[in-house]
C-alpha positions as CSV (number, residue, x, y, z in Angstrom):
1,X,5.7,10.1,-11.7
2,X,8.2,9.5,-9.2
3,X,6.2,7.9,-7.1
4,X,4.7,5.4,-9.9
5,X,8.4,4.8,-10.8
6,X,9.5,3.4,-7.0
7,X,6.2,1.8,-6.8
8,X,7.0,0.1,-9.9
9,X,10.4,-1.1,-8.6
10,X,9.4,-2.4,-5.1
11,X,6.3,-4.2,-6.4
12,X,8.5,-5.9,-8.9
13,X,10.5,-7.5,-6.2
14,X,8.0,-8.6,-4.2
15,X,6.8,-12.6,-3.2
16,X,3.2,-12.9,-5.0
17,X,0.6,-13.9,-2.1
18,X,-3.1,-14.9,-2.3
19,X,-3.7,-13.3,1.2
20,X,-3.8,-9.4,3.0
21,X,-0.9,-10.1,5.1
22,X,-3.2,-11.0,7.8
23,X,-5.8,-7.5,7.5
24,X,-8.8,-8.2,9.1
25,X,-10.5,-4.0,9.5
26,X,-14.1,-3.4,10.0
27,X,-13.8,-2.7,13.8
28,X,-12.7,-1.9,17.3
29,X,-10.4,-3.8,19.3
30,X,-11.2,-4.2,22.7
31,X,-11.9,0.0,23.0
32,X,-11.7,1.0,26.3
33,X,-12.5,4.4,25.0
34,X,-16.8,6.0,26.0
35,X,-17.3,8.7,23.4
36,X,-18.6,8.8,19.9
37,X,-16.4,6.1,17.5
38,X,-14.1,8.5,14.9
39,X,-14.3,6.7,11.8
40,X,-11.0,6.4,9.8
41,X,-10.6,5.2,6.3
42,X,-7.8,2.6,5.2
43,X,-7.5,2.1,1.2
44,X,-4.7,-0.5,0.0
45,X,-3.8,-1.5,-3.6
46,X,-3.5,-5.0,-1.8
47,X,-4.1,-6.9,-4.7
48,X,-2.7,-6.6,-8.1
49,X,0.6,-6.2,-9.6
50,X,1.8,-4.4,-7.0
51,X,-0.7,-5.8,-3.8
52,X,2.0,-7.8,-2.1
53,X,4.5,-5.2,-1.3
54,X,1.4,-2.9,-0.3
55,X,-0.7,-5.4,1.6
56,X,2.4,-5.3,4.7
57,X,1.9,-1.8,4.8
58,X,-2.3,-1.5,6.7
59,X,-1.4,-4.2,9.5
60,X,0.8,-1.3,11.1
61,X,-2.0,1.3,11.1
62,X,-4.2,-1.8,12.4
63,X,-1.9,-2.6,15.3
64,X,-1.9,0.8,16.0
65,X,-5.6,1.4,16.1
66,X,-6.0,-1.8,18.0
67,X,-3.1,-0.5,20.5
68,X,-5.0,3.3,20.7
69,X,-8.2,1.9,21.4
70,X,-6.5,-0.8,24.3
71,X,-5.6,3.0,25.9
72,X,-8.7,5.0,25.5
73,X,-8.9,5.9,21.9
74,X,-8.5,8.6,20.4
75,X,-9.5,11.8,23.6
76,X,-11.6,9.2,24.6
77,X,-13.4,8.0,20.9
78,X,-12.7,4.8,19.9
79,X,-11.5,4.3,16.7
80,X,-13.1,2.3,13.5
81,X,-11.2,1.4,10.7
82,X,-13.5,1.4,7.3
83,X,-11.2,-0.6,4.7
84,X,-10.9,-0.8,1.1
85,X,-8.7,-2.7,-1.6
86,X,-8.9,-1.0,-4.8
87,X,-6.7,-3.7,-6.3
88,X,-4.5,-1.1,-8.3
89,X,-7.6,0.2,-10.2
90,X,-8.5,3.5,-10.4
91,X,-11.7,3.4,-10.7
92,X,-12.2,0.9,-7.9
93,X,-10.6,3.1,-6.1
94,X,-12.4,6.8,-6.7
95,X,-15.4,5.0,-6.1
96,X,-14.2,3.2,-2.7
97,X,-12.9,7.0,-0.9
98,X,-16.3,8.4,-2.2
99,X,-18.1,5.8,-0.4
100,X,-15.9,6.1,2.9
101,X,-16.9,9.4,3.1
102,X,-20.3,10.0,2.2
103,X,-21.7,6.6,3.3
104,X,-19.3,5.9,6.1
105,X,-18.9,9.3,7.4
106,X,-15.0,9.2,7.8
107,X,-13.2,12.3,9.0
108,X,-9.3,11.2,7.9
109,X,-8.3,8.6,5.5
110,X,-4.5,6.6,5.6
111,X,-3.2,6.3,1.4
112,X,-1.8,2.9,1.0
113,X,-3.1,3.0,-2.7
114,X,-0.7,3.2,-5.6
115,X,-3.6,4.5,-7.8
116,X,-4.3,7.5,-5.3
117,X,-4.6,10.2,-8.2
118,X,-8.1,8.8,-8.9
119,X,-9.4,9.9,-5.6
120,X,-7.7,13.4,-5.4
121,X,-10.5,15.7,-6.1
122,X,-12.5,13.9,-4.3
123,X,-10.7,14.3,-1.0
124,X,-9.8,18.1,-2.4
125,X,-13.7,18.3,-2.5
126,X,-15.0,17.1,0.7
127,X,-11.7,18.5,2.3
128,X,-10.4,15.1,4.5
129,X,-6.9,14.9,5.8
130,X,-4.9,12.1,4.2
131,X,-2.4,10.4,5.4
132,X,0.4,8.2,4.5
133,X,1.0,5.1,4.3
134,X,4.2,5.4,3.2
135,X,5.5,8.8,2.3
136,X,6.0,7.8,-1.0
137,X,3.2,9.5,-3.0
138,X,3.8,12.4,-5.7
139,X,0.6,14.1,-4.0
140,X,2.5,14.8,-0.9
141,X,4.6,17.2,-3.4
142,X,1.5,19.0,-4.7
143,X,-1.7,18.3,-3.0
144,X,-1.9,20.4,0.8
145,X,-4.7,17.7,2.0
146,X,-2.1,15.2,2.0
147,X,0.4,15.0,5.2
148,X,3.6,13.3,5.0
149,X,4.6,11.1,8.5
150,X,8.1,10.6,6.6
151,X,10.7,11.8,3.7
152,X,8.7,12.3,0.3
153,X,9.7,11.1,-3.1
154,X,11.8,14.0,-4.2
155,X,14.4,13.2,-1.1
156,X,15.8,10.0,-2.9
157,X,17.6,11.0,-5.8
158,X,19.5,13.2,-3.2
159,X,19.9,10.4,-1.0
160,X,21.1,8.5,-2.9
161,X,24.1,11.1,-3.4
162,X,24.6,11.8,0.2
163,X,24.6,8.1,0.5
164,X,28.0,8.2,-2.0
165,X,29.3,10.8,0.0
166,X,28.7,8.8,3.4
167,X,30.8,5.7,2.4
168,X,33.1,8.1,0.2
169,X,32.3,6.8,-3.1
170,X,33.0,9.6,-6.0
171,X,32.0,7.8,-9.0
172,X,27.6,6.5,-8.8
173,X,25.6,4.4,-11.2
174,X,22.7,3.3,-11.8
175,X,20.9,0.5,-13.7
176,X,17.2,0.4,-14.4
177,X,14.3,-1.7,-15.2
178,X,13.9,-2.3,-19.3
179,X,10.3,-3.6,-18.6
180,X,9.0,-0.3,-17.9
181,X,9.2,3.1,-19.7
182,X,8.7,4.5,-16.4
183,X,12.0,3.3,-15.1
184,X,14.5,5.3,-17.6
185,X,12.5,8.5,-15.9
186,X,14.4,8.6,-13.0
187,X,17.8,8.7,-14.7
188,X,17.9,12.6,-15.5
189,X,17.2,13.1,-11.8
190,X,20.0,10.9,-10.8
191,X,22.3,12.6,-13.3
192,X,21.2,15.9,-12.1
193,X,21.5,15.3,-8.4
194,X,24.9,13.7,-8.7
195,X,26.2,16.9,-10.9
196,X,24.9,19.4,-8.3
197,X,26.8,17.6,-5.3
198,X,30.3,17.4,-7.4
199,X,29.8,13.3,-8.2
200,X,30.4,11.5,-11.4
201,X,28.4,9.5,-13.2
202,X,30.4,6.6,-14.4
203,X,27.2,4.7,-15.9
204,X,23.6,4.3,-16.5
205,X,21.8,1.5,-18.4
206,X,18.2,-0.4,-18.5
207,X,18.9,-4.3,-17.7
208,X,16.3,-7.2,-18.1
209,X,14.9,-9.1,-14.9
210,X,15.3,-12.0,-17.2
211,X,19.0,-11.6,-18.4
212,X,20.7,-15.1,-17.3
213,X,23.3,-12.7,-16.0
214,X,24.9,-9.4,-15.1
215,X,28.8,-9.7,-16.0
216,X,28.7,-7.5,-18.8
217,X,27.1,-4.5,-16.9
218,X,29.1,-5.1,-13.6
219,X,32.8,-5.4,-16.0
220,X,31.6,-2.0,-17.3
221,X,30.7,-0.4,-14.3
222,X,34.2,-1.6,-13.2
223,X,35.8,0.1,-16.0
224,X,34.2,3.3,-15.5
225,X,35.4,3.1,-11.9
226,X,31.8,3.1,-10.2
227,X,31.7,2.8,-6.5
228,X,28.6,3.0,-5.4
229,X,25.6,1.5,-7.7
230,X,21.8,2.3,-7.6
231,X,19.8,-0.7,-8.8
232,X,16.7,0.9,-10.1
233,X,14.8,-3.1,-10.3
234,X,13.0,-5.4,-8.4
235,X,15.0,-6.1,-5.2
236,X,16.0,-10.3,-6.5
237,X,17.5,-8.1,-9.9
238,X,19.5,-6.2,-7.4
239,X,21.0,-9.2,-5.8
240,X,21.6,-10.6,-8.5
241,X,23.8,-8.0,-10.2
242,X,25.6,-7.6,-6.9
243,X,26.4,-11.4,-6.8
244,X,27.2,-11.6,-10.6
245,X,29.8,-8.2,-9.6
246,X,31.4,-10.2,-6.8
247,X,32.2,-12.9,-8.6
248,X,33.9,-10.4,-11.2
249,X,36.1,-8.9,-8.3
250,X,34.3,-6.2,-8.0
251,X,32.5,-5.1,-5.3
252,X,31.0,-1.6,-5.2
253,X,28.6,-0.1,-2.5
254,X,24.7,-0.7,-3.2
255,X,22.1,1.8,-2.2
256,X,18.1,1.5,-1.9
257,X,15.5,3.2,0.4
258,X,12.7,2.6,1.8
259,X,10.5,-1.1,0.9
260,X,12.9,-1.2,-1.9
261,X,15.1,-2.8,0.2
262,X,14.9,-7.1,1.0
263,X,15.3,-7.3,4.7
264,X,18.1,-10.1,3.7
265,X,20.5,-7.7,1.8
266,X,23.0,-7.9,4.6
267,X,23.6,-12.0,4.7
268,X,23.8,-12.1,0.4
269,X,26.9,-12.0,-1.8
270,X,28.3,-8.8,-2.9
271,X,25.4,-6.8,-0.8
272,X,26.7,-8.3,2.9
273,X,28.8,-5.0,4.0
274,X,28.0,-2.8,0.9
275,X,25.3,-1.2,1.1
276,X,23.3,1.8,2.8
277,X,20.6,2.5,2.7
278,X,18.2,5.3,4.0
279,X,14.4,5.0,5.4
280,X,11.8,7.5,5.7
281,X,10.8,7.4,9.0
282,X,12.5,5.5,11.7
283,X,14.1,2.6,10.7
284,X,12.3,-0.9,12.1
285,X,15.7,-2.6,12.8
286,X,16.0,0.4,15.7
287,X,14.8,-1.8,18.2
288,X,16.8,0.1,21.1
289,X,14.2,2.9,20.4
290,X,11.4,2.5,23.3
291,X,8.8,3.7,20.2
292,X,10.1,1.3,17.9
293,X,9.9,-1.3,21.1
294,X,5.9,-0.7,21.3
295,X,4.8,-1.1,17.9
296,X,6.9,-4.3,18.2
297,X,4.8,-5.2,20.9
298,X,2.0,-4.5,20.0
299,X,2.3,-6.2,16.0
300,X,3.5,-9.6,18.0
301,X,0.1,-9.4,20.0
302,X,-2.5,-7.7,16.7
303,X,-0.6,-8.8,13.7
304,X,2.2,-11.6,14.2
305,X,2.4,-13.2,10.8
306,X,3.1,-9.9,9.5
307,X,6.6,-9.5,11.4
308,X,7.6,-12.9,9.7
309,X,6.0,-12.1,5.8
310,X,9.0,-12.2,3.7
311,X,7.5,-8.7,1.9
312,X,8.1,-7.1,5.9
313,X,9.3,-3.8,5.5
314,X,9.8,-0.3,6.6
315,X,6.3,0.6,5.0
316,X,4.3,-1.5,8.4
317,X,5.9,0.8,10.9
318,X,5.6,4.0,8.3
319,X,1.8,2.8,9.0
320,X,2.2,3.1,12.6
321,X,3.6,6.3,12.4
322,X,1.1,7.9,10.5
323,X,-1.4,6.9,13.2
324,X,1.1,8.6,15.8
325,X,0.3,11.3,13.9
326,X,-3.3,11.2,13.3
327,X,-3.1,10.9,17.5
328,X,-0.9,13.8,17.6
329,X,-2.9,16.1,15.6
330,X,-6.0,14.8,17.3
331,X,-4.4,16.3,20.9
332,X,-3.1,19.2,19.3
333,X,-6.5,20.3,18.0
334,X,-8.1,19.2,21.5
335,X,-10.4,17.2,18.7
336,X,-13.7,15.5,20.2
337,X,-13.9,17.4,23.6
338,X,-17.2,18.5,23.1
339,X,-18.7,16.3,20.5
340,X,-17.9,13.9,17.5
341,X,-13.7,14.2,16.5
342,X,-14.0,16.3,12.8
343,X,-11.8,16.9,10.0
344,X,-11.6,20.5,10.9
345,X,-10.1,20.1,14.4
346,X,-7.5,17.1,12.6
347,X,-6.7,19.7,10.5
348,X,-6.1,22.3,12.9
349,X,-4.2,20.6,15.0
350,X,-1.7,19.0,12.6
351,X,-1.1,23.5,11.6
352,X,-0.1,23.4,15.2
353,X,2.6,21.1,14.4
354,X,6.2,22.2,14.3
355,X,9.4,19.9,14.0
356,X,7.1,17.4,15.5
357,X,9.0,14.1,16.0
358,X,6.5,12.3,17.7
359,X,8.9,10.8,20.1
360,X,11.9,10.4,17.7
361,X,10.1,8.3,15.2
362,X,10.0,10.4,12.4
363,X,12.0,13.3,11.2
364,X,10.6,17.0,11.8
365,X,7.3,17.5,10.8
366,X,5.9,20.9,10.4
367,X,2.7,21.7,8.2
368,X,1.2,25.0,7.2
369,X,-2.2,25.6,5.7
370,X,-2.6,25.5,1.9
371,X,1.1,24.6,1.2
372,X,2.0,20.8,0.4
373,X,3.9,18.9,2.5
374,X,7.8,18.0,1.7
375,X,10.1,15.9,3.8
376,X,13.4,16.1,3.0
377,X,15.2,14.4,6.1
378,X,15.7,10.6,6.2
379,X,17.5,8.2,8.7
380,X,19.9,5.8,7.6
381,X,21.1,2.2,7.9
382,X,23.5,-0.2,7.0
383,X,24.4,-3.5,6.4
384,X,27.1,-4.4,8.6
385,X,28.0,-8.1,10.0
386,X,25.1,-9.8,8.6
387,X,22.5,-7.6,9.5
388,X,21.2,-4.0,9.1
389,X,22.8,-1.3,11.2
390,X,22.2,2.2,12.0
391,X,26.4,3.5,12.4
392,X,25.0,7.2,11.8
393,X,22.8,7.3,14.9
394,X,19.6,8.0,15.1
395,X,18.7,11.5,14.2
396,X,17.2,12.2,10.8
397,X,19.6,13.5,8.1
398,X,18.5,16.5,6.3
399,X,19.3,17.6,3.1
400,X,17.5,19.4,0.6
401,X,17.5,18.7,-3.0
402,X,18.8,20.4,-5.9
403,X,16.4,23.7,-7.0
């Protein structure tokens, strides 16, 4: 439910668009790769409440496929891309991951679906690897077929508290979405979180997207002495209370994670040099990073448009990621040596994974058979001088959260 609850919050914030963000899957790109093609399977809630926020997410594992196949594939197969928008329903969607594997024979699947509950016995059934997408699904918590590239859900709450102790807040609030029963779910974790690390809770309270303003909220926050605020909305909401607190005098620190946060926080009122903020994998602003640098390189030359869609967020390059480590498990396992690449060898080599990196793009990664997988390190950012920042370097922070 965790999951449903962020998913809820980013896709509220989002710009609605008619189009996929540029997608165009079905195929290779230019393979300069001889063997057998491994198929892999893309599904996207691209459409739909959500779809906008989702659809920026597939052009990263697109780029990447595009950008493995330009250097050989995958041990030499070249890599096709069967893709599927469920458009948020769940039965669209069962139907779509039955089809990609019985009809279209794929061996490993990349969750960009909000609805993915639909289609977990199926992939329990037939046994295929999934992975993210974002990290953000509540399966990587309890299902062992899915593999997380990034931080799952159940680091945020604790994030957000580390985040306090990082800009040396004591006091944390938080305000959430009214719209959505969902929303008020998160606030006993928050509570609990900020009890076991020795924080305060000054306030929590549901607000409308549609309130013509903030001030009474942000004058109570200020009463109860809150200095860092979690806006549990749509991102707009969240720059809206901070502008409406600013104008009040009062300007806590904001924190967000992940696509929750607007790649304009640092230029707007009240946000511009408060707020943190902490990503899954490593952050996209990083462009010192030489792996960060490529899948740069390579979006400009498979997917432009994407890099300038006002919905551009950390989930494009947690796409990329995951197919760094679809790669990397396909080495490990020395998959497609002597035949067709199979789930089996996928699987086998992401069990020979431990505090994998994959080149410092995402925090340690170590999977065992039959357990799920959790990620509970994150890397951080700032905003700082009108733009994001990464002042804590960047190595993931680690951090478990409360038992």
């Amino acid at each position: 439910m965790r999951a449903l609850w962020l998913r809820l919050l980013v896709g509220a914030g989002v710009v609605v668009m008619g189009q996929l963000a540029g997608i165009t899957f079905g195929g290779t790109a230019g393979a300069a790769a001889s063997h057998q093609p491994v198929n892999i399977g893309v599904i996207c809630s691209c459409t739909g409440p959500l779809g906008p926020g989702e659809a920026v997410g597939p052009p990263g594992f697109e780029a990447w496929a595009k950008y493995a196949n330009a250097h050989g594939g995958l041990n030499g197969h070249p890599i096709h891309i069967f893709y599927k928008n469920d458009a948020s329903n769940p039965g669209t969607a069962a139907a779509d991951v039955l089809q990609m594997i019985t009809a279209d024979h794929i061996v490993a699947l990349s969750d960009n679906s909000t609805v993915d509950p639909a289609f977990a016995s199926t992939i329990d059934q037939h046994h295929i690897p999934v992975f993210g997408g974002s990290s953000d699904s509540d399966l990587f918590l309890s299902d062992p077929n899915w593999f997380a590239q990034g931080a799952t859900v159940d680091s945020y709450f604790i994030a957000y508290m580390k985040a306090a102790q990082k800009v040396g807040a004591h006091v944390v609030g938080q305000l959430y979405c009214a719209e959505s029963s969902v929303c008020q779910e998160g606030v006993p974790s928050f509570r609990a979180d900020a009890k076991a690390l020795g924080l305060k809770v000054g306030i929590t309270a549901s607000i409308s997207f549609a309130a013509p303003n903030y001030t009474a909220q942000c004058l109570a926050a200020k009463q109860a002495g809150v200095e860092l605020f979690n806006v549990a909305d749509a991102a707009f909401v969240a720059e809206k209370v901070a502008s409406d607190c600013t104008t009040e005098g009062y300007d806590p620190y904001y924190v967000a994670g992940g696509a929750a946060i607007a790649r304009n926080f640092p230029t707007l009122p009240g946000l511009k040099n408060h707020f943190i903020g902490f990503e899954e994998d490593i952050p996209y602003v990083a462009t010192s990073v030489s792996g960060v640098k490529t899948f740069l390189a390579a979006m400009k030359k498979y997917s432009p448009a994407t890099l300038t869609n006002p919905n551009y967020t950390e989930a494009t390059i947690q796409n990329w990621i995951a197919g760094l480590l679809l790669a990397k498990a396909v080495e490990a396992g020395n998959a497609g040596k002597n035949g067709p690449i199979t789930s089996a060898e996928i699987y086998k080599g992401l069990y020979s994974l431990h505090n994998e990196t994959l080149g410092g793009m995402a925090p340690p990664l170590t999977f065992k058979k039959g357990s799920p997988t959790r990620v509970h390190c994150w890397f951080w950012i700032k905003a700082v001088g009108d733009k994001f920042t990464t002042p804590y370097g960047l190595k993931p922070f680690c951090s478990n959260p409360p038992s």
